[in-house]
C-alpha positions in Angstrom: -13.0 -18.0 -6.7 -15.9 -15.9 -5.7 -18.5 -18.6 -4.1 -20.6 -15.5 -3.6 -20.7 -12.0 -3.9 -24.2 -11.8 -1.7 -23.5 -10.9 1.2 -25.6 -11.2 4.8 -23.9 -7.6 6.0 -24.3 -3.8 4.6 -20.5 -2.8 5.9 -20.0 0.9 5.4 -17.1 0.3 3.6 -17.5 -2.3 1.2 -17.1 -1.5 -2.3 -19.2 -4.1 -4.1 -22.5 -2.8 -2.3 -23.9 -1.3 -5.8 -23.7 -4.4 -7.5 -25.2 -6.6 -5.4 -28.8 -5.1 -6.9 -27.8 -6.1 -10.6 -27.2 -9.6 -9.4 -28.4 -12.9 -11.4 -28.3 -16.3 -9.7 -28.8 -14.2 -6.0 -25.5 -13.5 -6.3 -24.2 -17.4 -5.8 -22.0 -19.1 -7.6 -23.8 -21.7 -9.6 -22.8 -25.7 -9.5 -22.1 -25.0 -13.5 -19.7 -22.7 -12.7 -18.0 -24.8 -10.3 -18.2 -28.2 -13.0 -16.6 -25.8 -15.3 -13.7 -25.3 -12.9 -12.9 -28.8 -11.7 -11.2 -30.2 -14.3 -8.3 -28.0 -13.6 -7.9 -28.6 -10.1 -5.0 -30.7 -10.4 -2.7 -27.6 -12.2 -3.8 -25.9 -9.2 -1.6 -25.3 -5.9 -4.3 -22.8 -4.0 -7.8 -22.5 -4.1 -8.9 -18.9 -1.7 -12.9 -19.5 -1.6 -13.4 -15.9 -1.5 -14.4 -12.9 -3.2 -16.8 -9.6 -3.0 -19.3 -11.3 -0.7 -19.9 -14.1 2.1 -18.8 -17.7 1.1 -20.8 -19.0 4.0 -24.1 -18.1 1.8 -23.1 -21.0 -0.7 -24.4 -24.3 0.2 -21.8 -26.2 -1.5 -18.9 -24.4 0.1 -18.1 -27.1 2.4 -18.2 -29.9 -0.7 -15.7 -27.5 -3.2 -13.1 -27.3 -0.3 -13.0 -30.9 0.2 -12.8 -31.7 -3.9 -10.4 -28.9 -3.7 -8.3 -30.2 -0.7 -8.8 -33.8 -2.5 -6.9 -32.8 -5.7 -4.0 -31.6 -3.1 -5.0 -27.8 -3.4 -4.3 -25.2 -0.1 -7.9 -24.1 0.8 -9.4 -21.6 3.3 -11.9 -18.4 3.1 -11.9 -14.9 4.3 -15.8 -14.8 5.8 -17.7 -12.2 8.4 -18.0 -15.4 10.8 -22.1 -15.4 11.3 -22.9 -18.5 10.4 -19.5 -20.1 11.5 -21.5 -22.1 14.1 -20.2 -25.4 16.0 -21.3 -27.5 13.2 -19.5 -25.8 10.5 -16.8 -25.5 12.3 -16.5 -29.2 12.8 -17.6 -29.9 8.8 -14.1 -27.4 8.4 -11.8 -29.4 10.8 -13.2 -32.5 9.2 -12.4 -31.8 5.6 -8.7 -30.2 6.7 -9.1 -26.3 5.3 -5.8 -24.6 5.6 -6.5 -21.6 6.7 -9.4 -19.0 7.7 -10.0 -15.6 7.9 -12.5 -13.6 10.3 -13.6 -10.1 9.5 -13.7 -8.2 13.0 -13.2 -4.2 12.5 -14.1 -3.7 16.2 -12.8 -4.3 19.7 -16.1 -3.7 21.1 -20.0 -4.2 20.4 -20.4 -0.7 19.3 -17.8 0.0 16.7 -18.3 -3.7 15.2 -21.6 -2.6 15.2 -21.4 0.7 13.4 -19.3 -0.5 11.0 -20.2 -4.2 10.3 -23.6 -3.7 10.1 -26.7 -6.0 10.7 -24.1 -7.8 12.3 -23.7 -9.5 15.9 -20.6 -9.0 17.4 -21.1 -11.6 20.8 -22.1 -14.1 18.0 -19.1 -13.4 15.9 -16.6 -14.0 19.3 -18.3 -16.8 20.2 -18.0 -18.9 16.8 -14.4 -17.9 16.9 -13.2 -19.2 20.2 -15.5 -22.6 19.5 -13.3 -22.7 15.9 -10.6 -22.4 17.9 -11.6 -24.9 20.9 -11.8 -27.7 18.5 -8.9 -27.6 16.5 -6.4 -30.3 17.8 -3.4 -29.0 15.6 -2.4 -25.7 14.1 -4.9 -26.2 11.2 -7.0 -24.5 9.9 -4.4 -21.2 10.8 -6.5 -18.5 12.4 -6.5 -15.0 11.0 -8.3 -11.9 12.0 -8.6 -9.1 9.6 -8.9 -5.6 10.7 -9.6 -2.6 8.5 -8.2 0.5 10.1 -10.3 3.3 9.5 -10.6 6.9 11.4 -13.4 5.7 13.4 -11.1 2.2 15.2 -7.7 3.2 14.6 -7.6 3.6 18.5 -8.1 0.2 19.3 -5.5 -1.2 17.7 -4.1 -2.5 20.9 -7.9 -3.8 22.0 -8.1 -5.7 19.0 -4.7 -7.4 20.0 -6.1 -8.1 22.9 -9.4 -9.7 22.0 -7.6 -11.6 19.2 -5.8 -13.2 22.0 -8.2 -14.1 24.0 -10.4 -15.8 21.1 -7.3 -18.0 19.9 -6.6 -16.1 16.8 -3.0 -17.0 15.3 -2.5 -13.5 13.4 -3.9 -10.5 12.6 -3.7 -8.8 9.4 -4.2 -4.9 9.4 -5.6 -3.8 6.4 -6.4 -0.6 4.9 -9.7 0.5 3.3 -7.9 0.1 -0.2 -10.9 -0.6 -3.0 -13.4 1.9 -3.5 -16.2 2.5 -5.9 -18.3 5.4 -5.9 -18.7 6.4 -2.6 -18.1 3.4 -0.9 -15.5 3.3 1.1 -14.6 6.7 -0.5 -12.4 8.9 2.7 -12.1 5.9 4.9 -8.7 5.0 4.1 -5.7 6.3 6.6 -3.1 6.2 3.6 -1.6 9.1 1.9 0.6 10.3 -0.8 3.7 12.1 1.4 4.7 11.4 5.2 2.5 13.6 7.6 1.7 14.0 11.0 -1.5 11.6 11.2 0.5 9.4 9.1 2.9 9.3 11.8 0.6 8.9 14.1 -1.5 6.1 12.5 2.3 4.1 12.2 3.0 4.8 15.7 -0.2 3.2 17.2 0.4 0.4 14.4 3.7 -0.5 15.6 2.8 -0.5 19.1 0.2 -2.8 18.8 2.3 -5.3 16.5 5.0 -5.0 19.6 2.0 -6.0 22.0 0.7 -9.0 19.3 4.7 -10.0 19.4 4.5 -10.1 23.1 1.2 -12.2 23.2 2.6 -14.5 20.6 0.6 -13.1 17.4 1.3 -13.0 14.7 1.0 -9.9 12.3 0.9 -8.3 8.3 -0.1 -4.6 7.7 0.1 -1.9 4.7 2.0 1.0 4.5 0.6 3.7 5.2 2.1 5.8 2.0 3.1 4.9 -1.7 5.6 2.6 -1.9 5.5 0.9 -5.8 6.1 -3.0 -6.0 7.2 -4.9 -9.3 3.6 -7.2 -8.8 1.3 -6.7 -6.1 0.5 -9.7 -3.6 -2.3 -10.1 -5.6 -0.1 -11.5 -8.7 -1.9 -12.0 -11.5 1.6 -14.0 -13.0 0.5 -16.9 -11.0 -3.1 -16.0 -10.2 -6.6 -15.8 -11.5 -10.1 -14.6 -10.2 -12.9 -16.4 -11.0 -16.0 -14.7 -10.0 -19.4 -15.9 -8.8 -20.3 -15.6 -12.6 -17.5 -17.2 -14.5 -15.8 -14.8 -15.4 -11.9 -14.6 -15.4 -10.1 -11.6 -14.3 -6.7 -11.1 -13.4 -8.2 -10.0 -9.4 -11.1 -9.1 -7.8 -10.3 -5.0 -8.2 -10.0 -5.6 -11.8 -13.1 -7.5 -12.0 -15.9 -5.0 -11.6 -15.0 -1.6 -12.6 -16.2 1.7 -12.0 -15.8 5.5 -10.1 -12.8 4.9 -8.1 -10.4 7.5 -6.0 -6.8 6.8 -6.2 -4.7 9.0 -4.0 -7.4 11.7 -3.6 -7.7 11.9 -7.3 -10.7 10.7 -8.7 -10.3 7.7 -11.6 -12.3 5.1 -13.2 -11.2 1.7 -12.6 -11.7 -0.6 -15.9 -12.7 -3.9 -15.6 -10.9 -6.3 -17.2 -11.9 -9.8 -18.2 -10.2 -13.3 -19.6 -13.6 -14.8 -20.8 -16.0 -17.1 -19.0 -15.2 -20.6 -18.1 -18.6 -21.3 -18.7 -18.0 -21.3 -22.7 -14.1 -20.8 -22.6 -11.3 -23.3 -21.9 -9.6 -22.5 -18.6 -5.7 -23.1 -19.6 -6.4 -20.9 -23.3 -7.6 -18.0 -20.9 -4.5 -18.6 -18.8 -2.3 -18.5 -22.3 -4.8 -15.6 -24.2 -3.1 -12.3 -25.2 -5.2 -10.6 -22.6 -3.8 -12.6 -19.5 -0.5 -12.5 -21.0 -0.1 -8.6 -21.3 -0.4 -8.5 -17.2 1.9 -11.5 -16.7 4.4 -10.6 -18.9 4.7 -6.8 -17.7 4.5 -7.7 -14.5 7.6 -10.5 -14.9 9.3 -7.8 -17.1 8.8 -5.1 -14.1 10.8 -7.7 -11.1 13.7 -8.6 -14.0 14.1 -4.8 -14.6 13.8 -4.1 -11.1 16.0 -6.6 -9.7 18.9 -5.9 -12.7 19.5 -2.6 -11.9 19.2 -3.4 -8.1 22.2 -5.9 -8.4 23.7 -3.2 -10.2 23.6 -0.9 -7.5 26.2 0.4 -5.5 24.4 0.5 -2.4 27.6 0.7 0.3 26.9 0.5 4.0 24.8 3.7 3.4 20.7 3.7 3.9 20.9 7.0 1.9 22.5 4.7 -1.5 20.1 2.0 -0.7 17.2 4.7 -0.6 18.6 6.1 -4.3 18.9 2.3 -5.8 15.5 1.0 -4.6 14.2 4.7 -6.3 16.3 4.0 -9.7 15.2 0.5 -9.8 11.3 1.5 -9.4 11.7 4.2 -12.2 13.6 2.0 -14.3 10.5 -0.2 -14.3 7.9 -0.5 -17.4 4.6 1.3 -16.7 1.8 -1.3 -14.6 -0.7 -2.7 -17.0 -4.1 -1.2 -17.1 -6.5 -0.7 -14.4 -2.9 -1.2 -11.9 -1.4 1.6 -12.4 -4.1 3.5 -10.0 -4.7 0.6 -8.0 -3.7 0.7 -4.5 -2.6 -2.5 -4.0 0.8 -1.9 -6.1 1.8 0.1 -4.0 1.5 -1.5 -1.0 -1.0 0.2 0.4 
């Protein structure tokens, strides 16, 4: 759920920049919103407090984790880490958040800087370690999430590094994956075939997931080329997004469209929405012929794909298990609308 899509940063590469000046309600999810949403709570295994902005910037953030966490829901938040100061820290610990996730797409004050900007990067590492300093278990988990782009890809390693040093449990290596417009338009490292920077973007990649082993870190990253799923990790069979708004979508990409590039190829991304939980029923959304054409192609896309992978004969051979893993993605029903040119089904 989207607590807020303003934001207290101007990153160069975030997408949802443009929308930000069509914004009602500042951009906040509204305590009607939220009322509307709390009913269903206990059909509910995770609650992510996130969305196209800073969840910090809502007031009542703190309150919906711990109604969340009440009603035995996993809770935690992806945030830039500004205002994570001592005493919101301790209101997290307090109310037992499961996890929580720190934007840092820079070893060092100068690309943080440039590329998180009107942000404060000493400030930033300082909340972090104090997050860190108080926790007297493994909880909240610790992530760090860093967007690879042309202009830090060579501090992979440094980023291991100061991860480290501030307590961080993992790391997660993204790639600059949702665009509109121009923003974040050439800043991803991904690409349709294998290549040389390709190969050189993995290499550094898998050296610094070798030094996070060593350090005791914990790691996810993308590919860095096409490589279709049945349902991306987003799932929309067992997920919804809610944004600051209401509305229901079946994830954030989906849920403000516009001029996209997919592959190099320029597209326009639909949006796609449920209804609004501010006049619809939550669990008639959930079961609406909208929500059910995703979830049902999506289910239909890992039965196909696992059939005719159990069909396989695959052998001791990496070539045969190549060829199945190729037959069983072709065999697949086309991804619903909107996914199809989405870069998140294909893992990238």
């Amino acid at each position: 759920m989207e607590t807020a899509l303003a934001c207290n940063l101007n990153c160069i590469m975030c997408p949802w920049v443009r929308f930000r000046g069509e914004l009602k309600d500042n951009g906040l999810m509204d305590v009607a919103v939220w009322n509307a949403l709390a009913p269903y709570l206990d059909q509910v295994g995770s609650v992510d407090f996130t969305g196209g902005g800073e969840p910090t910037l809502n007031k009542n953030l703190v309150e919906w984790m711990k109604i969340a966490g009440l009603h035995g829901c996993q809770t935690g938040f992806l945030t830039n880490g500004l205002l994570l100061d001592q005493a919101f820290s301790e209101e997290l610990i307090r109310i037992g958040i499961d996890w929580l996730a720190v934007s840092i797409d820079g070893a060092d004050k100068a690309s943080y800087e440039t590329i998180r900007r009107r942000a404060d990067f000493e400030k930033v590492c300082r909340n972090i370690k104090t997050m860190s300093g108080l926790r007297s278990s493994d909880r909240p988990l610790l992530m760090l999430n860093f967007v690879i782009m042309e202009n830090n890809s060579h501090q992979l390693d440094d980023i291991v590094r100061l991860a480290s040093k501030l307590g961080i449990d993992q790391i997660n290596f993204k790639q600059c994956d949702v665009i509109r417009s121009d923003h974040g338009q050439g800043l991803g490292l991904f690409a349709s075939r294998e290549s040389r920077e390709v190969k050189q973007h993995r290499k550094r990649l898998d050296r610094a997931r070798k030094l996070a082993r060593k350090l005791e870190l914990n790691t996810t990253a993308f590919s860095f080329i096409p490589d279709e799923q049945p349902v991306c990790d987003q799932n929309p069979c067992k997920s919804m997004f809610i944004g600051y708004d209401g509305s229901v979508s079946p994830c954030i990409n989906l849920s403000m469209g516009g001029p996209t590039e997919f592959l190099g190829a320029a597209e326009i991304f639909p949006t796609v929405q449920y209804g609004n939980v501010l006049t619809d029923n939550l669990n008639e959304l959930w079961e609406s012929e909208a929500c059910l054409e995703y979830r049902n192609r999506f289910h239909q896309r890992s039965q196909i794909r696992d059939k005719v992978l159990a069909g396989s004969d695959i052998g001791s051979s990496l070539l045969s298990l190549h060829r199945a893993f190729q037959d069983a993605t072709a065999a697949m029903p086309v991804a619903p609308k909107g996914c199809r040119g989405c870069h998140y089904l294909y893992g990238i």
